[in-house]
FISETI-573432 format. One record per residue: z negated, y, x negated of N, C-alpha, C in turn; residue number from 1. Coordinates in pm, whole numbers. Example, Ala and Ser with C-alpha at 12.3 -4.5 7.8 and 13.67 -1.06 7.14 Angstrom:
2
(pt (-780, -569, -1319), (-780, -450, -1230), (-780, -330, -1320), 1),
(pt (-708, -225, -1285), (-714, -106, -1367), (-787, 3, -1290), 2),
END
This chain:
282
(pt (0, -120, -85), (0, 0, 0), (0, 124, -88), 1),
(pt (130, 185, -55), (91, 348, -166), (47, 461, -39), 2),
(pt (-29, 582, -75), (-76, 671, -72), (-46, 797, -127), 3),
(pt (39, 883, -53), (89, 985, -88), (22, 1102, -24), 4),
(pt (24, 1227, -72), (-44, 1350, -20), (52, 1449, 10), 5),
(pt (195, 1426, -47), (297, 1531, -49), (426, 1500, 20), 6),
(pt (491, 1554, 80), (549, 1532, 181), (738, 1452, 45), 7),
(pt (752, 1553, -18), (842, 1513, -149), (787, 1345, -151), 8),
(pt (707, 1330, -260), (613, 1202, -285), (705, 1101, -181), 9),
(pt (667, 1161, -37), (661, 1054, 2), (816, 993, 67), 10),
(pt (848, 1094, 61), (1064, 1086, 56), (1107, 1027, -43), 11),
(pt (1071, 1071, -150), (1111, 999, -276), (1086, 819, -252), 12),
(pt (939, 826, -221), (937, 635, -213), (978, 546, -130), 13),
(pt (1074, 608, 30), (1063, 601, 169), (1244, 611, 135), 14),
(pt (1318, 691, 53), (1475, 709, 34), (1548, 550, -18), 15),
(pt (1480, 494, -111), (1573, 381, -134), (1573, 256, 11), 16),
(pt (1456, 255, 35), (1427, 225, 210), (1524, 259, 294), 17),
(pt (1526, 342, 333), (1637, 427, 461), (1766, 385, 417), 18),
(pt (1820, 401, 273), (1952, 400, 249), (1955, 245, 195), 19),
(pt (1849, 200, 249), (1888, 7, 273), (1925, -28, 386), 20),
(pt (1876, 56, 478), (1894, 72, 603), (1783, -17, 669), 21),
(pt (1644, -26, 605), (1513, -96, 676), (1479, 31, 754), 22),
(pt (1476, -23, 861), (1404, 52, 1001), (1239, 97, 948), 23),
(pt (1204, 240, 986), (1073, 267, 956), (1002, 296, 1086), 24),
(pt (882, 256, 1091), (829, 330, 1182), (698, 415, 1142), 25),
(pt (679, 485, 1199), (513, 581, 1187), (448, 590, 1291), 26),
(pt (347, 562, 1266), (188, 560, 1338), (141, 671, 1311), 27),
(pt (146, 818, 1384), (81, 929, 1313), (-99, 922, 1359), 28),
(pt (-172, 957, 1301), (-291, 951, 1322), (-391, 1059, 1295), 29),
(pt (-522, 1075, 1329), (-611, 1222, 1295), (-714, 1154, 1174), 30),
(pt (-683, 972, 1171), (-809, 919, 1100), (-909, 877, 1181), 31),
(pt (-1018, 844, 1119), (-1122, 783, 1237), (-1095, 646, 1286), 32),
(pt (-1030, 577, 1216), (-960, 479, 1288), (-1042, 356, 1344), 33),
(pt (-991, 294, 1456), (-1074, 189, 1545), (-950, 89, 1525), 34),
(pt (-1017, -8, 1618), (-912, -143, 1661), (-783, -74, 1720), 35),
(pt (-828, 69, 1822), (-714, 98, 1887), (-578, 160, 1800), 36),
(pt (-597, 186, 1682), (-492, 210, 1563), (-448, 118, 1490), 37),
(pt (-529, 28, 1499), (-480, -86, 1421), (-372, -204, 1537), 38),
(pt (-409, -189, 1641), (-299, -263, 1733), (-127, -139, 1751), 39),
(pt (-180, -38, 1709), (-39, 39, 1707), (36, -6, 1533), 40),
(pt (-62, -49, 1420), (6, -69, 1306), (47, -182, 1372), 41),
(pt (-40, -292, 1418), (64, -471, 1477), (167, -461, 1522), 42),
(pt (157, -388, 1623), (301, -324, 1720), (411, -290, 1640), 43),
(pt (383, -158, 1530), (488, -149, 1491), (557, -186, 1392), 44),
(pt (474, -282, 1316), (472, -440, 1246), (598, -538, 1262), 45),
(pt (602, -516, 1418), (689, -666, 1528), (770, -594, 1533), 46),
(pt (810, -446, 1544), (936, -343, 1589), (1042, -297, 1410), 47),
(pt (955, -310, 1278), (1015, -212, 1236), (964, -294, 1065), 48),
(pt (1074, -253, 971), (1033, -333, 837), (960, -244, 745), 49),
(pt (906, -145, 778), (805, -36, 694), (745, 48, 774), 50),
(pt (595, 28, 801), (514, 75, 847), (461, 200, 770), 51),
(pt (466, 332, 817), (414, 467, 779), (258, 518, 859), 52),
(pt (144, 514, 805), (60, 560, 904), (13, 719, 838), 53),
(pt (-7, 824, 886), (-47, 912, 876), (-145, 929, 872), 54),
(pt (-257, 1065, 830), (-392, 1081, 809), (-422, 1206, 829), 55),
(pt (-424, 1320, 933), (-405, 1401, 914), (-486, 1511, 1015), 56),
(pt (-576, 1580, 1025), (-642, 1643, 1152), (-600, 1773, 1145), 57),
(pt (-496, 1786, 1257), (-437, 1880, 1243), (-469, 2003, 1315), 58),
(pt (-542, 2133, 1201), (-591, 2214, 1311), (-538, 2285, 1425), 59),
(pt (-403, 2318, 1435), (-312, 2375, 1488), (-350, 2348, 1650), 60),
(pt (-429, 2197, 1666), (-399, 2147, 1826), (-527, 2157, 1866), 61),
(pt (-636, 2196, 1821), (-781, 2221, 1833), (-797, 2367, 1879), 62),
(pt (-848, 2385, 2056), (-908, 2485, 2110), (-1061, 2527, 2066), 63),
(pt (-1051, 2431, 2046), (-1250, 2485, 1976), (-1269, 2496, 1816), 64),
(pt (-1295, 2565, 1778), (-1301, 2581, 1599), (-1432, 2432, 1595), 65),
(pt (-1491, 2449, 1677), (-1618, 2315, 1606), (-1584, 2212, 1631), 66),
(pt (-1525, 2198, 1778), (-1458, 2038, 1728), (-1346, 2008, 1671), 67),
(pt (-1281, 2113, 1584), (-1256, 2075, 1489), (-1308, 2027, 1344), 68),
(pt (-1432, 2131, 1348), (-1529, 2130, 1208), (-1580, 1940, 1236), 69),
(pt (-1623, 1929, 1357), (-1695, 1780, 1367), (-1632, 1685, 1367), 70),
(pt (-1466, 1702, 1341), (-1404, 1547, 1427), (-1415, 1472, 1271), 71),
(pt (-1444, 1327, 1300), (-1488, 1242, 1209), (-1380, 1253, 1073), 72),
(pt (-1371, 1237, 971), (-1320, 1188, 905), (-1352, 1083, 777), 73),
(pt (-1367, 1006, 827), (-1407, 857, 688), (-1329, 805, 641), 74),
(pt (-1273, 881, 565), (-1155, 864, 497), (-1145, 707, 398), 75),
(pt (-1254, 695, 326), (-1238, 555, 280), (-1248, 426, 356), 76),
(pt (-1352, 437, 489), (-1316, 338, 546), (-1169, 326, 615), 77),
(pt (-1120, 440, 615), (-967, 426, 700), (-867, 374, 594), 78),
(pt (-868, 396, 471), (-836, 317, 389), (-808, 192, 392), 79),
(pt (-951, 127, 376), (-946, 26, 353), (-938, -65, 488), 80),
(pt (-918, -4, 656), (-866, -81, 756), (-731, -86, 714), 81),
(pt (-633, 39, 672), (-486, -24, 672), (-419, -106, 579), 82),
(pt (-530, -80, 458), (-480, -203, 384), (-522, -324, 423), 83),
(pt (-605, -373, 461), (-645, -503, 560), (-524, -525, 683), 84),
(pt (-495, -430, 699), (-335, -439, 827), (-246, -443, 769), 85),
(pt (-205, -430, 622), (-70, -440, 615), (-6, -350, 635), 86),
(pt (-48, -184, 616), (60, -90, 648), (95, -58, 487), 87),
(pt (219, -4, 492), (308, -13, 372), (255, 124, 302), 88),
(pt (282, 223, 399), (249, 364, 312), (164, 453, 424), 89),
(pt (46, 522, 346), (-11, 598, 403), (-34, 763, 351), 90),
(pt (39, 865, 446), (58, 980, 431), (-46, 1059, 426), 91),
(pt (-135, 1157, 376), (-280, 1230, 387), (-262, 1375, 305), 92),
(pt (-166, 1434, 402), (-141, 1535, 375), (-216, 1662, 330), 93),
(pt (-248, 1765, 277), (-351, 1894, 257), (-300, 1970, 402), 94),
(pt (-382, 2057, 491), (-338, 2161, 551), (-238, 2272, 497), 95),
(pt (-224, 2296, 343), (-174, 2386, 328), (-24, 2305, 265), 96),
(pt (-15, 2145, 240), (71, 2086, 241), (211, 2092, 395), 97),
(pt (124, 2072, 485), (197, 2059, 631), (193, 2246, 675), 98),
(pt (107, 2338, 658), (139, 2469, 680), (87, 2615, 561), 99),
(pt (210, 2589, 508), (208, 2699, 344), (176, 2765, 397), 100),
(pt (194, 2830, 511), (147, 2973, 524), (-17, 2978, 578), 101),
(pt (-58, 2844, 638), (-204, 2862, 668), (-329, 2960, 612), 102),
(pt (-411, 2998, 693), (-437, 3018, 843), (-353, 3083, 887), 103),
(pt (-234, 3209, 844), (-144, 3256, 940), (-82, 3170, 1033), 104),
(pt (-26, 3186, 1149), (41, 3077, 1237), (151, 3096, 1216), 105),
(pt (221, 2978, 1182), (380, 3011, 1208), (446, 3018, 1359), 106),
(pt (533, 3065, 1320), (614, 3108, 1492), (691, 2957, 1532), 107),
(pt (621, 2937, 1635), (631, 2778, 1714), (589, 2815, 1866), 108),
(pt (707, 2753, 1928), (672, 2749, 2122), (837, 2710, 2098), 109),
(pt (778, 2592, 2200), (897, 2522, 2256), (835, 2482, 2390), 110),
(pt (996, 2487, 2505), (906, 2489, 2660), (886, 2330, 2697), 111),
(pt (810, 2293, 2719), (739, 2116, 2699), (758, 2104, 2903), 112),
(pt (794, 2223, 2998), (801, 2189, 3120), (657, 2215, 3196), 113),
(pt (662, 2242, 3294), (522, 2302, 3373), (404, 2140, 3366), 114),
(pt (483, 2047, 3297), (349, 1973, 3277), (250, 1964, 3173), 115),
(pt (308, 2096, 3045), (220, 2137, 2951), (100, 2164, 3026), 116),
(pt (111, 2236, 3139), (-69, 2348, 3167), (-95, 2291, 3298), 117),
(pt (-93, 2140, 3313), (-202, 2053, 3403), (-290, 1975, 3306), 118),
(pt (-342, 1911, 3361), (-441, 1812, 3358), (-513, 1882, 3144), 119),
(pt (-509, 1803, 3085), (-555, 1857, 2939), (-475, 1997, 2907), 120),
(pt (-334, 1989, 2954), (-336, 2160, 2913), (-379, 2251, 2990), 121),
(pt (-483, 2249, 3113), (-535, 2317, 3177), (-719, 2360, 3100), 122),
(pt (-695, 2273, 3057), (-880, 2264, 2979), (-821, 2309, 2821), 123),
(pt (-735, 2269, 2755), (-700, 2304, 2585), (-609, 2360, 2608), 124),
(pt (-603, 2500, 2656), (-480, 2589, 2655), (-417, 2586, 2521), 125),
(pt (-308, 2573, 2518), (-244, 2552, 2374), (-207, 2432, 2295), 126),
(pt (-284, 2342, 2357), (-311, 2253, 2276), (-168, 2139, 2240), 127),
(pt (-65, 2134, 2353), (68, 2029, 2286), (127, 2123, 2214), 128),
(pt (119, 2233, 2216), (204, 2335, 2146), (191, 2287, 2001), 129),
(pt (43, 2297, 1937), (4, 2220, 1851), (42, 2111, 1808), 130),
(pt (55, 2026, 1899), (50, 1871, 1863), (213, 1823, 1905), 131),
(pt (295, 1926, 1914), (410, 1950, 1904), (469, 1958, 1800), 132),
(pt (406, 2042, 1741), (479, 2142, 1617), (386, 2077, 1470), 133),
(pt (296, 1948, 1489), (250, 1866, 1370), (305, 1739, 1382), 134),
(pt (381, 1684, 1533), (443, 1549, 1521), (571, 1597, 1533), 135),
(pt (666, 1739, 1492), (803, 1759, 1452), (777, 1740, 1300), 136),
(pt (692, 1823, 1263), (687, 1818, 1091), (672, 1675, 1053), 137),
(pt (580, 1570, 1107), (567, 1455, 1005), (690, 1380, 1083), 138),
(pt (744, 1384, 1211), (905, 1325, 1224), (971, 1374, 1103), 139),
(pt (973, 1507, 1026), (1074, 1545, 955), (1072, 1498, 808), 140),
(pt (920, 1499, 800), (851, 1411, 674), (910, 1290, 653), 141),
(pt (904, 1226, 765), (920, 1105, 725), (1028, 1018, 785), 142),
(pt (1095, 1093, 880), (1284, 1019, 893), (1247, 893, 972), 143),
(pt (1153, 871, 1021), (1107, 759, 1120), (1216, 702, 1207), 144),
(pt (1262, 580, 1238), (1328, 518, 1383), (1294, 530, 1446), 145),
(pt (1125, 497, 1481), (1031, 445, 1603), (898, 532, 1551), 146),
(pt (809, 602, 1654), (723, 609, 1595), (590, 561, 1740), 147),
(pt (480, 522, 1706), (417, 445, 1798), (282, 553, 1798), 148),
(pt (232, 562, 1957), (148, 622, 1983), (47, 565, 2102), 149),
(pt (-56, 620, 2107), (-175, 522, 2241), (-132, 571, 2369), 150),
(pt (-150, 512, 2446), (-173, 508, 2624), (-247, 618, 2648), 151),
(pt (-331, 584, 2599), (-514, 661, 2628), (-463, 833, 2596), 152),
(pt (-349, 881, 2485), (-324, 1007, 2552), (-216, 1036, 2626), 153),
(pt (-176, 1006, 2744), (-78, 957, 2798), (25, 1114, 2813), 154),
(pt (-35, 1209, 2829), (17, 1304, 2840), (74, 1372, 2710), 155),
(pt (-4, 1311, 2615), (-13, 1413, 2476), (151, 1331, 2470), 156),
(pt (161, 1172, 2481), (326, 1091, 2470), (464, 1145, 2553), 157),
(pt (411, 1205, 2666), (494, 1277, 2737), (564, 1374, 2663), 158),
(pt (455, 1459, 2618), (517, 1569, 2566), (539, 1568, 2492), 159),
(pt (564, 1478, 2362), (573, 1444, 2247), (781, 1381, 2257), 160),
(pt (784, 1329, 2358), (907, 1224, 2411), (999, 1390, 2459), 161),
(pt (933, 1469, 2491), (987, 1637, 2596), (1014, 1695, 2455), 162),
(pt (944, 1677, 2306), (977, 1733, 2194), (1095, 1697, 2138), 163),
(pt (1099, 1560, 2145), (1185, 1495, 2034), (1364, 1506, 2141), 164),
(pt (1307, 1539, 2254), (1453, 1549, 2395), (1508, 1700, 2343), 165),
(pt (1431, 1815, 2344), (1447, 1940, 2279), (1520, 1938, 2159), 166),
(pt (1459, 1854, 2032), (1568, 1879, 1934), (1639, 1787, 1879), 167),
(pt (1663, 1669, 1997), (1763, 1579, 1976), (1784, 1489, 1903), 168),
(pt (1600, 1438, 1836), (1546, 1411, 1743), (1609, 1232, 1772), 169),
(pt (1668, 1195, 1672), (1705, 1014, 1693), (1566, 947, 1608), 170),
(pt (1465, 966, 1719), (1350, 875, 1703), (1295, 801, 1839), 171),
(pt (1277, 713, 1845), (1194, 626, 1947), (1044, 647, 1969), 172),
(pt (1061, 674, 2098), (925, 710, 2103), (825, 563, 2191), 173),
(pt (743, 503, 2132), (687, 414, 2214), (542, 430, 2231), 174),
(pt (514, 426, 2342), (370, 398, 2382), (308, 246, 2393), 175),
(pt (174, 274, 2365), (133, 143, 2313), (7, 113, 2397), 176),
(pt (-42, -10, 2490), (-208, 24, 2579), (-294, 43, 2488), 177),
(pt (-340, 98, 2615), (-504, 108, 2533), (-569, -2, 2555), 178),
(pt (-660, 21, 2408), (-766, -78, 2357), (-879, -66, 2403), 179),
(pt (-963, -126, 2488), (-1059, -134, 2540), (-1180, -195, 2404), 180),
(pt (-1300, -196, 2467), (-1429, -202, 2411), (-1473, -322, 2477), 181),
(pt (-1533, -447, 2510), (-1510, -533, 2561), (-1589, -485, 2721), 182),
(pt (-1697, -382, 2683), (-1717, -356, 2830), (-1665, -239, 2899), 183),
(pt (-1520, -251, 2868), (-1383, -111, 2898), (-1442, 6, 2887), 184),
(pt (-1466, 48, 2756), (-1508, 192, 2755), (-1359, 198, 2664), 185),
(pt (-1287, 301, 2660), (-1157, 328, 2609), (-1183, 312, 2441), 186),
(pt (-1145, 295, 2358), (-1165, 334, 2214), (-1108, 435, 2172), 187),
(pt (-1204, 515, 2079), (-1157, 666, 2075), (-1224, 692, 1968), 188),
(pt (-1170, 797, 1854), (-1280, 829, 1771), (-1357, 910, 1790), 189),
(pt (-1382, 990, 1898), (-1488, 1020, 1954), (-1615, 1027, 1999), 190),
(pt (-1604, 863, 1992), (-1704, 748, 2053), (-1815, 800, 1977), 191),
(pt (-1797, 774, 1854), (-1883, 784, 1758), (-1985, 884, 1767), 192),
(pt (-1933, 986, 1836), (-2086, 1109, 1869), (-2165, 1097, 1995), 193),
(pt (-2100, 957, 2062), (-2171, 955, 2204), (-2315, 850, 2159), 194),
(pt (-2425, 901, 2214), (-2598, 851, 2192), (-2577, 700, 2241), 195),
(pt (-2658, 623, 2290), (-2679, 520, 2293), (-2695, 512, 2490), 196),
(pt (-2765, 615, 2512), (-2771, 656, 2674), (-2638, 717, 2678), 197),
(pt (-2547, 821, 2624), (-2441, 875, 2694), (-2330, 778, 2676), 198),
(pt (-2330, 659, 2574), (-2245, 579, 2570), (-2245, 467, 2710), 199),
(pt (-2328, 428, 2732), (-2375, 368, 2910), (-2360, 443, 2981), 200),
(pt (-2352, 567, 3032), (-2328, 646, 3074), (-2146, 629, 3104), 201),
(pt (-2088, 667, 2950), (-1945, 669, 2946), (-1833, 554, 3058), 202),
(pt (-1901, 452, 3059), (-1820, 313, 3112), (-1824, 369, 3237), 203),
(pt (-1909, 480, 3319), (-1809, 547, 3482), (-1707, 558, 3481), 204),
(pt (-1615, 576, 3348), (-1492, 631, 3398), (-1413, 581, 3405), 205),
(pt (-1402, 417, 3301), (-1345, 327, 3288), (-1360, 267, 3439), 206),
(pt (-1477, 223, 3514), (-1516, 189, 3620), (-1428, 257, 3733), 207),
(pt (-1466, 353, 3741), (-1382, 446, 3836), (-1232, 449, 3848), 208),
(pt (-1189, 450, 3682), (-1000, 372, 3731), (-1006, 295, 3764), 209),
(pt (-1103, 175, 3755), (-1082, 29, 3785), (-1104, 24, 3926), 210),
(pt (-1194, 91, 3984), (-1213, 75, 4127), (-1059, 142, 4196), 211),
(pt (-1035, 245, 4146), (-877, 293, 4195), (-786, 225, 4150), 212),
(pt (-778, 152, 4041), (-690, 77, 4046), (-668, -41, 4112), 213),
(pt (-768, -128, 4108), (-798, -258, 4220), (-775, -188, 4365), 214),
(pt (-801, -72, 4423), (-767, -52, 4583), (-643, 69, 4592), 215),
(pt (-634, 54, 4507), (-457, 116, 4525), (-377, 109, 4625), 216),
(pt (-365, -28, 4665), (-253, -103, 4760), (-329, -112, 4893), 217),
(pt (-482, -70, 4856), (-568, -50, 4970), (-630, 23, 5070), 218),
(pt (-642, 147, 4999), (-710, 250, 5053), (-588, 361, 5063), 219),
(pt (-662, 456, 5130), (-612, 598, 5138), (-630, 649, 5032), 220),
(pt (-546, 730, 4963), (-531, 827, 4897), (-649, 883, 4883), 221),
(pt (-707, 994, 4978), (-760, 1033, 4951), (-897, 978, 4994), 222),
(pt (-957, 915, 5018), (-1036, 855, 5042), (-1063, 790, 4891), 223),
(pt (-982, 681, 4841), (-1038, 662, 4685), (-1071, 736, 4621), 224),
(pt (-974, 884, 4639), (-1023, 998, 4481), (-1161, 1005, 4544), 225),
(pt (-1207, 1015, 4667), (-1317, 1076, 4706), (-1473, 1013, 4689), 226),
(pt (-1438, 869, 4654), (-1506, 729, 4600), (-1534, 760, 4485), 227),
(pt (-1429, 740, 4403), (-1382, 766, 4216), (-1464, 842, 4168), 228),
(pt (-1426, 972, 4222), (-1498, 1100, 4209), (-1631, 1099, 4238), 229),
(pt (-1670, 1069, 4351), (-1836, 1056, 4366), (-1877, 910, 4227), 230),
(pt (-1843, 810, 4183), (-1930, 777, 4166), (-1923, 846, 4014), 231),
(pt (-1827, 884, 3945), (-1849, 993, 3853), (-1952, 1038, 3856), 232),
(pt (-1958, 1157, 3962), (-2050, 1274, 4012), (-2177, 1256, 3983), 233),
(pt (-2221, 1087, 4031), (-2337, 1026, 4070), (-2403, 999, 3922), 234),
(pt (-2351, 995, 3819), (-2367, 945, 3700), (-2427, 1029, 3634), 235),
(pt (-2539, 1053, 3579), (-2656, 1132, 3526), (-2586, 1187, 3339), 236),
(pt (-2554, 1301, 3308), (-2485, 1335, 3172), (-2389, 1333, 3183), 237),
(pt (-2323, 1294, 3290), (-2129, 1278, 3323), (-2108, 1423, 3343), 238),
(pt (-2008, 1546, 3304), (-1935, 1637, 3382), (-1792, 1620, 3415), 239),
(pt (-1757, 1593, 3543), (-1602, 1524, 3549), (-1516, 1670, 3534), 240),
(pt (-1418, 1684, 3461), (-1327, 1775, 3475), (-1206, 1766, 3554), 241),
(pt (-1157, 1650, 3549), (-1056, 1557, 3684), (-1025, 1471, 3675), 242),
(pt (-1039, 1405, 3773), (-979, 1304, 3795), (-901, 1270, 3894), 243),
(pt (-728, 1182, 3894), (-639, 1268, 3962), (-559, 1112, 3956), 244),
(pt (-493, 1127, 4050), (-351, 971, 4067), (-212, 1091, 4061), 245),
(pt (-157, 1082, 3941), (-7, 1158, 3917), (88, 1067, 3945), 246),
(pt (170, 1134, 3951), (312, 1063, 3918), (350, 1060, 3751), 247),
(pt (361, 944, 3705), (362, 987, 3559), (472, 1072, 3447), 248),
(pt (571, 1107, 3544), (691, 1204, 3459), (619, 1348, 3487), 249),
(pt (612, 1392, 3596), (562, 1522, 3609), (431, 1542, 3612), 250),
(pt (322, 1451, 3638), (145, 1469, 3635), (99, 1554, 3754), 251),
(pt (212, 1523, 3841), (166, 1589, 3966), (108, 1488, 4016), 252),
(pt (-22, 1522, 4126), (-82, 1500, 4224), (32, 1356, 4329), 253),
(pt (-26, 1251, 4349), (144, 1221, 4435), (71, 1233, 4605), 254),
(pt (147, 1226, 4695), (129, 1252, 4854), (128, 1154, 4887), 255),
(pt (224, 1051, 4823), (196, 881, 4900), (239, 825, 4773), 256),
(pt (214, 651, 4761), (229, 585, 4708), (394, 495, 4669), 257),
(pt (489, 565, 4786), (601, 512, 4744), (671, 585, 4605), 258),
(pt (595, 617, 4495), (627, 675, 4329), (622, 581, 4246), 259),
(pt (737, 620, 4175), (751, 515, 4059), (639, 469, 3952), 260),
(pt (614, 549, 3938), (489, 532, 3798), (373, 660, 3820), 261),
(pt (288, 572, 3962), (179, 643, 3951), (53, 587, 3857), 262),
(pt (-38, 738, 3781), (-92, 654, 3716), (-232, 749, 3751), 263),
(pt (-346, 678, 3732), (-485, 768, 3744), (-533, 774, 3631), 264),
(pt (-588, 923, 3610), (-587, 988, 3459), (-753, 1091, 3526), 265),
(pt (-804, 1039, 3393), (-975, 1161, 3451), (-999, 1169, 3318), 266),
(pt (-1090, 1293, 3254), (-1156, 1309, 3158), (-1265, 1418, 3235), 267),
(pt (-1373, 1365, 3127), (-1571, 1418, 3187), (-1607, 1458, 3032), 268),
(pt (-1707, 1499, 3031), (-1777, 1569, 2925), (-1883, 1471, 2937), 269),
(pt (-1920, 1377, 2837), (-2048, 1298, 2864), (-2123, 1320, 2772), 270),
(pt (-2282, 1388, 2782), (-2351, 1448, 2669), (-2250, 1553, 2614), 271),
(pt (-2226, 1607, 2501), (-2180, 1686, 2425), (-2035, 1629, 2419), 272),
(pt (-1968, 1501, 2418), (-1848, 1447, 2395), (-1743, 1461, 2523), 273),
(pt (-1640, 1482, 2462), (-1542, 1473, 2574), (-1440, 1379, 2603), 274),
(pt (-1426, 1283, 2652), (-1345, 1180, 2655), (-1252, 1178, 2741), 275),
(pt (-1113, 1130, 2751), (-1030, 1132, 2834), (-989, 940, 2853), 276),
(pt (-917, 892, 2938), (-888, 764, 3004), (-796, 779, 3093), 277),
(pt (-712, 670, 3116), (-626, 676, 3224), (-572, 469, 3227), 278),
(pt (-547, 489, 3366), (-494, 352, 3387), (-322, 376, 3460), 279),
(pt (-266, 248, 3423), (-120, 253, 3519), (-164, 170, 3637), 280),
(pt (-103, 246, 3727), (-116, 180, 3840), (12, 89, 3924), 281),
(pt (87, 120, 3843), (214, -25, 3925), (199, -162, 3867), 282),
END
């Protein structure tokens, strides 16, 4: 496994590759890594003959300066999971590597469609803009075929798929499920700041898709959110911010159930942590 920090570096070792014509894929990542990153290296393992995983917390997509200062980084244990997986090369860029001009902002907005400012872009104003304009740069870094991303941000893949449609980018975009905890709490690197009570706590929400998802074909509309939602509510350290059954191209609200790909999507504030989840529902 090599380890590069520079975007050159890592063209240079990645060029006799491409012009073999071995398919690459990239796993971009913030670090922190769980099981749920390591089933996106398997995945793209079975899809592609050089696995790229990234390392990178990119401030650009962070509304809060502190959770940026706090988000985990254990950099040696993340290490030593991808070399235990078998990923070929791992990218760990500097901030001022991916933006020379940092802290100035560079001039970036591209229109991602009125489903940027629902559901998470209603709470992280700004925030795909960000996570736009750090998964164009490491697409450009690294000349990817395929690049593989989680379920669990289902929206952040949307708009990511609305990026690469904009500049006509010949990369594959695949989404990958989420990895559960064996008693379905989502895996997230997040996890890690939730207490021992707000982590018991956390499994409402997992619960709550599951109850909407099992009566889907059953209930009223609104009558489940109104279930879902209460037993959220009911949950002592939970703050629900929404929880919602979209249609999954646009993240609208749906009116009835004859939609292609409805899916239920909620994120709560549990203790100090903020977690997001979502299930498919066809």
């Amino acid at each position: 496994m090599e380890i590069t920090n520079t975007i050159s570096a890592l063209q240079m070792l990645l060029m006799p590759l491409q012009m073999a014509k071995s398919k690459v894929a990239l796993v971009p990542t913030m670090g922190a890594l769980h099981k749920g990153h390591l089933s996106l290296i398997k995945i793209a393992q079975q899809h592609a003959d050089v696995v790229v995983c990234s390392i990178f917390v990119n401030p650009t997509q962070f509304t809060d300066p502190k959770d940026l200062e706090k988000y985990p980084r254990p950099l040696e244990h993340d290490i030593k999971m991808l070399q235990e997986a078998g990923c070929n090369f791992v990218f760990m860029p500097t901030v001022k590597e991916m933006y020379p001009s940092f802290p100035t902002p560079e001039n970036w907005y591209i229109d991602l469609g009125a489903a940027e400012f629902l559901l998470e872009g209603e709470f992280r104003k700004g925030h795909y803009q960000g996570v736009t304009q750090i998964v164009k740069k490491l697409f450009d870094a690294v000349g990817p075929d395929v690049a593989f991303f989680g379920q669990k941000d289902f929206q952040q893949v949307l708009m990511i798929k609305r990026m690469v449609k904009h500049f006509n980018m010949p990369v594959e975009i695949v989404s990958c499920p989420i990895i559960r905890e064996d008693d379905g709490l989502a895996m997230s690197s997040r996890n890690i700041h939730l207490s021992k009570t707000d982590r018991e706590h956390s499994l409402i929400l997992s619960r709550a898709l599951k109850y909407v998802a099992d009566n889907f074909n059953k209930s009223d509309l609104t009558d489940l959110l109104l279930k879902a939602k209460a037993m959220i509510n009911e949950m002592p350290g939970v703050e629900l911010d929404y929880l919602t059954i979209a249609e999954g191209e646009t993240l609208l609200p749906i009116a009835n159930k004859q939609v292609k790909n409805p899916i239920a999507l909620v994120a709560a504030k549990v203790g100090e942590t903020r977690l997001i989840d979502n299930m498919l529902l066809n």
